[in-house]
Structures are given as structure tokens and as C-alpha cells.
C-alpha positions in Angstrom: -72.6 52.3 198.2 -75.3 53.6 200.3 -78.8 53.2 199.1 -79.6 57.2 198.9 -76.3 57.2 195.8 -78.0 54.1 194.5 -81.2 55.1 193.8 -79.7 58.6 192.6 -77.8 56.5 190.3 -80.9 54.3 189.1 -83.8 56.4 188.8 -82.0 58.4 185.6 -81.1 55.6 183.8 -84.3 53.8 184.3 -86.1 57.4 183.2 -83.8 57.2 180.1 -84.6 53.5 179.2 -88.0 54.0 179.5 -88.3 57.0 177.4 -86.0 55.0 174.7 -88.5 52.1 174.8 -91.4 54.3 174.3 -89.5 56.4 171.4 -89.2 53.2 169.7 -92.8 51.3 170.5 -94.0 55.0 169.0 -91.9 54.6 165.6 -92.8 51.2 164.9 -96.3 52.2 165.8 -96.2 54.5 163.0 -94.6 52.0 160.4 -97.6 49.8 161.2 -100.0 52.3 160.8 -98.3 53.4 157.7 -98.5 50.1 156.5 -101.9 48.8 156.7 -103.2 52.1 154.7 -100.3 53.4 152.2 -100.0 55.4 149.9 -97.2 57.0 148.0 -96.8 60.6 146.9 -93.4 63.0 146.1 -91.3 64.4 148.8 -88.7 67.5 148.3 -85.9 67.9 150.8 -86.1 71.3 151.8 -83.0 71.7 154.2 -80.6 69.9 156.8 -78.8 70.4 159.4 -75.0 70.0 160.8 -74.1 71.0 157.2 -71.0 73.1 158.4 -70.0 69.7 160.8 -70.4 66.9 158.4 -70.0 64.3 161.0 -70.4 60.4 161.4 -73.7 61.1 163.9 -75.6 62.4 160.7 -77.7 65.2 160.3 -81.6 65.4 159.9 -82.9 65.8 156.6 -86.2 67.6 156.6 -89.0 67.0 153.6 -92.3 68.5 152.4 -95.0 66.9 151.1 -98.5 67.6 150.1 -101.7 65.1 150.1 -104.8 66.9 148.9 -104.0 70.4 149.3 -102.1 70.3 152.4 -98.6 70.3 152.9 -96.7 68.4 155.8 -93.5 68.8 156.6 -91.7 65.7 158.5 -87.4 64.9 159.1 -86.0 61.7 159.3 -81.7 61.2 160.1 -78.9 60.0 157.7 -75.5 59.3 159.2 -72.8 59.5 157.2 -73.9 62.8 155.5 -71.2 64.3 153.8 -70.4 67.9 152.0 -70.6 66.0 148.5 -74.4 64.7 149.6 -75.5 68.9 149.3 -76.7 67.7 146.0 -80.1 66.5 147.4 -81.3 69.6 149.1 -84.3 70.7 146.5 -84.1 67.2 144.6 -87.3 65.2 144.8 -87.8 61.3 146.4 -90.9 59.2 147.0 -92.8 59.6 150.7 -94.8 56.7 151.9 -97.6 57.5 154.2 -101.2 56.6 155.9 -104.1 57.1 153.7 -106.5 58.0 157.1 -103.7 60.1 158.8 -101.2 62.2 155.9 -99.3 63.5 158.9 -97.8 59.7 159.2 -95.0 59.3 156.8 -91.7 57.6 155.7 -89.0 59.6 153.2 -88.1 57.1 151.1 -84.4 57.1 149.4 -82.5 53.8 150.1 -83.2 49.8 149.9 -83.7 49.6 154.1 -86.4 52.5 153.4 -88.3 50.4 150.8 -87.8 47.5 152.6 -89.3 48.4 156.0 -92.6 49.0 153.7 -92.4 46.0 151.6 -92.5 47.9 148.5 -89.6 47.4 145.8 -87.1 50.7 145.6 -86.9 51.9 142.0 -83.4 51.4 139.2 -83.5 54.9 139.5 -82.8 55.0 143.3 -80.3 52.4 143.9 -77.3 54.8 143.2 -78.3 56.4 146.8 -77.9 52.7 148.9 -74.8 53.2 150.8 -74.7 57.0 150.0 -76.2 58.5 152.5 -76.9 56.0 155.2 
């Protein structure tokens, strides 16, 4: 293979590798941040997508939340989401976030949520572990 086909090869998959790296350095970056100045408040699921496709790849669940006065609005992914699970757009679920920066925040509906945070998911919220996820 000649080096010119190599390094066409290469340089996209390194460029893709890196950008998954950084993706994931950011998100557990924002857990950490999250965690050493939480706070809790309510979250209501406002709309999804791939509702018409109900496939195993998930869809993105997108929540809105409001910390004095101001409302954020964040999405997180669920696999697995299913025609049945329509039920939770408009239902409301806890959202972790960072005291010093609201815009940094974590939807919280199923044990690997709490989990992450170190806090203890409520009776009330077990039904949804293996659900929706």
C-alpha cells in the first residue's frame, strides 16, 4: 500500500479518535464538576426524538429546568426507547446540577444515573431501571 493511501487512510480515523477522546474527557469533566457543587432541582421532559423509528440506537430525550428564575434546557440519550415509553413526555424527574454553573446538569431517572452522582435513586423511581435504558 503506498504511503500517500496510508496516510489518507489514517489521518480520518485518528481525527475521529481524537474527537471521541475529547467528547468523553468533556463529559466526565462535567460529572466532576457537577459533583463537587450539587444540587438537585425538578426536570420536565419536554420532547424526543426518533419517536416515529423506535429503534435500538435510542433517541434523545430533552428536559427543562429552572434554577433561580432561569430556565435551561439540556438532552441526554436512552436506547431502547420504545412507543409504550411516550408516557414520560410532560412527566417530571429529578436534575442534578453545579451550584456555580446551572447550565451543567444530569437528568436523573434510573439507578446508573443516581449512581454516577453518588446519591441514592428514590422507591418511587426504581420502576424506570431497565425501562428505558
Amino acid at each position: 500500500m503506498s504511503k500517500k493511501l496510508l496516510l489518507l487512510i489514517l489521518i480520518p480515523i485518528v481525527i475521529i479518535a481524537l474527537a471521541g477522546i475529547i467528547g468523553v474527557a468533556g463529559k466526565s469533566g462535567d460529572v466532576q464538576k457537577i459533583k463537587e457543587n450539587p444540587a438537585q432541582t425538578t426536570g420536565t421532559i419536554v420532547e424526543s426524538d426518533n419517536l416515529n423509528e423506535y429503534n435500538t440506537n435510542g433517541c434523545w430525550i430533552y428536559f427543562e429546568y429552572a434554577v433561580n428564575g432561569k430556565t435551561y434546557k439540556h438532552c441526554q440519550k436512552y436506547h431502547g426507547w420504545k412507543k409504550e415509553d411516550n408516557y414520560f413526555l410532560k412527566c417530571s424527574f429529578p436534575v442534578v446540577y453545579c451550584v456555580d454553573d446551572p447550565d451543567l446538569s444530569r437528568l436523573l431517572i434510573i439507578a446508573d444515573e443516581y449512581e454516577e452522582f453518588e446519591l441514592v435513586q428514590p422507591d418511587s423511581l426504581k420502576k424506570y431501571n431497565g425501562r428505558i435504558l
